[in-house]
C-alpha positions, 0 to 999 in steps of 0.5 A, a space after each residue: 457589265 453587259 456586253 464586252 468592254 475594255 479596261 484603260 488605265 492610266 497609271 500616274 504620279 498622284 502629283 497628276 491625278 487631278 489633271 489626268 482625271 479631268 483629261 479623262 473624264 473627256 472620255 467617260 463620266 464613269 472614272 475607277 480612282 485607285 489612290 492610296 496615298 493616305 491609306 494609313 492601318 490606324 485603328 485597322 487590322 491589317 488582315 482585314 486588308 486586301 494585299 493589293 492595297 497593303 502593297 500599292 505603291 502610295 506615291 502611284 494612282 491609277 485612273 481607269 475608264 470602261 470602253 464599250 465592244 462598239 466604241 473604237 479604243 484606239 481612238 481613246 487611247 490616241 486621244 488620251 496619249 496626245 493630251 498628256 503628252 501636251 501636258 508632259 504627264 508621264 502616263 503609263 497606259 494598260 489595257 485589261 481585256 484586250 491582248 496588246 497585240 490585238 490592240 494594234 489593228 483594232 481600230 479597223 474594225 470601227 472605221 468606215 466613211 464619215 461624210 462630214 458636209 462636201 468633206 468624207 474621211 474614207 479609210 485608207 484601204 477601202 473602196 469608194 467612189 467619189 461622188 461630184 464636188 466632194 473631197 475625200 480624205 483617205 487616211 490610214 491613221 495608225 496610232 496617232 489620234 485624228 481619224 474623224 471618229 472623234 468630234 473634235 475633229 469632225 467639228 474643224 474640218 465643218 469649219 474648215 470647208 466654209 474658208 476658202 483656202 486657195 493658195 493659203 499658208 495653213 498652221 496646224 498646231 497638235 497635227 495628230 495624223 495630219 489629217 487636217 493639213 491633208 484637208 486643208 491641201 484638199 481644199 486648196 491649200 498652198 502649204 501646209 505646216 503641221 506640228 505635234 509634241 508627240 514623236 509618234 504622231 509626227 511619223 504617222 502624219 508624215 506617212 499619212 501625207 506622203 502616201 497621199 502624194 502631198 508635197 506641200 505637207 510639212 510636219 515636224 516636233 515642236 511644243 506649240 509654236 516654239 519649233 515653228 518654221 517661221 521663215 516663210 513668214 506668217 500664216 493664213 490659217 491656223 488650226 489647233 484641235 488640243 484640249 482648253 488649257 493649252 490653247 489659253 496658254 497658246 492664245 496670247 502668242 498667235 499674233 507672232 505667227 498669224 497674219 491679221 484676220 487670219 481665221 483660227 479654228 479651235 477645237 478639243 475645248 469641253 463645254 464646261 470651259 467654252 466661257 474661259 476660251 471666249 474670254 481670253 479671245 477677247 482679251 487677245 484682240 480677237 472676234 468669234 465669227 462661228 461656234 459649233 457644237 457637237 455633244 459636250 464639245 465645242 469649237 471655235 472660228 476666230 478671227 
């Protein structure tokens, strides 16, 4: 390969590797599968075998991606860890060609600006003058994915800027960093519920808010919308940048937490199963108003 790349393995039970491919593949078409579970030396010399395959865990598969210098790896890896955490995948994580403790502060690198409509995501230690009528969004993500790097983001926050939010309750269902409470507030927002499955992300999204001086950001654990505070009664809003299967399994629940006509972006759905979300919208009683799309990803404005 030419250029410097990074190799991220996602080490599982072979029991996962179908879905930790397809949650994979999201990232790169280019997979290295390593799984030995029927591996069998019948009718094979052994020592013609390499000793990796002869002593490779048969009931363990690896998935491995190839990230490109230029390409941000954190962004990857938050992404990755979100999703299978949603799933309840246990995943292991390596990097080969890059020291773990260089890993940490390696997303700064490939951070900059991301003007997106009246809305610019600007790192949180940078310098930048806000030009009239636009809303920026400071944010020092972390580990947690939702930067505004990766296009399942940047197409909620497109959508989000069309509604208007004042003084509405807004639901952000697998919260990442937060930013899409953060925005939300930004642009008038009462409060703001966020949630994710990922204890990490729950803390970066906390410090995210806080540093921003939102007190109307609420973040906490919950599995979907099992630990949702629901005592204020149902939202205005609702935002969930997850992957397809989940937001299917969520769609038929949304009524009890959401208000009629209350808009609800979706958003981390591949190209491949858009038709899957419009069907099972349609089934649960609700009208497309808006898609976007951007590469081979797709979001959705229901309502």
């Amino acid at each position: 390969m030419a250029g410097s790349w990074t190799k991220l393995t996602a080490v599982t039970d072979t029991a996962h590797l179908d879905t930790v491919s397809a949650i994979m593949s999201m990232l790169s078409n280019g997979l290295m599968i390593e799984d030995y579970s029927d591996f069998s030396l019948d009718g094979m010399y052994g020592a013609l075998v390499d000793d990796a395959i002869l002593n490779a865990d048969p009931n363990e598969a690896k998935v491995s991606l190839f990230v490109p210098e230029e390409k941000n790896l954190a962004e990857y890896r938050a992404f990755l860890d979100e999703r299978f955490a949603a799933e309840k995948i246990p995943v292991r994580i390596e990097l080969s060609g890059m020291a773990e403790e260089d890993f940490a502060e390696a997303w700064k690198k490939y951070y900059s600006p991301i003007p997106l409509g009246r809305i610019t995501v600007v790192p949180a230690w940078m310098d930048y003058e806000e030009a009239p009528g636009e809303v920026v969004i400071r944010m020092d993500p972390g580990m947690a994915f939702g930067t505004g790097t990766h296009e399942t983001t940047r197409l909620v926050l497109r959508l989000m800027q069309d509604e208007d939010l004042s003084g509405r309750r807004m639901l952000d269902v697998g919260c990442g960093s937060g930013i899409l409470s953060i925005a939300a507030a930004k642009l008038g927002a009462k409060e703001c519920f966020a949630y994710d499955i990922d204890p990490v992300a729950v803390r970066v999204a906390k410090d995210n808010a806080e540093s921003g001086g939102f007190e109307n950001i609420h973040v906490g654990v919950s599995d979907l919308l099992a630990g949702v505070d629901r005592t204020g009664g149902k939202f205005d809003f609702c935002t969930a940048n997850i992957v397809a299967d989940i937001i299917l399994r969520m769609l038929p629940d949304m009524r009890s937490v959401l208000k009629d006509g209350a808009p609800l972006i979706l958003s981390g759905v591949i190209e491949k199963r858009a038709e899957d979300i419009r069907a099972a919208a349609k089934a649960c009683g609700y009208r497309i108003e808006k898609e976007l799309t951007e590469n081979d990803w797709i979001a959705f404005l229901l309502r």
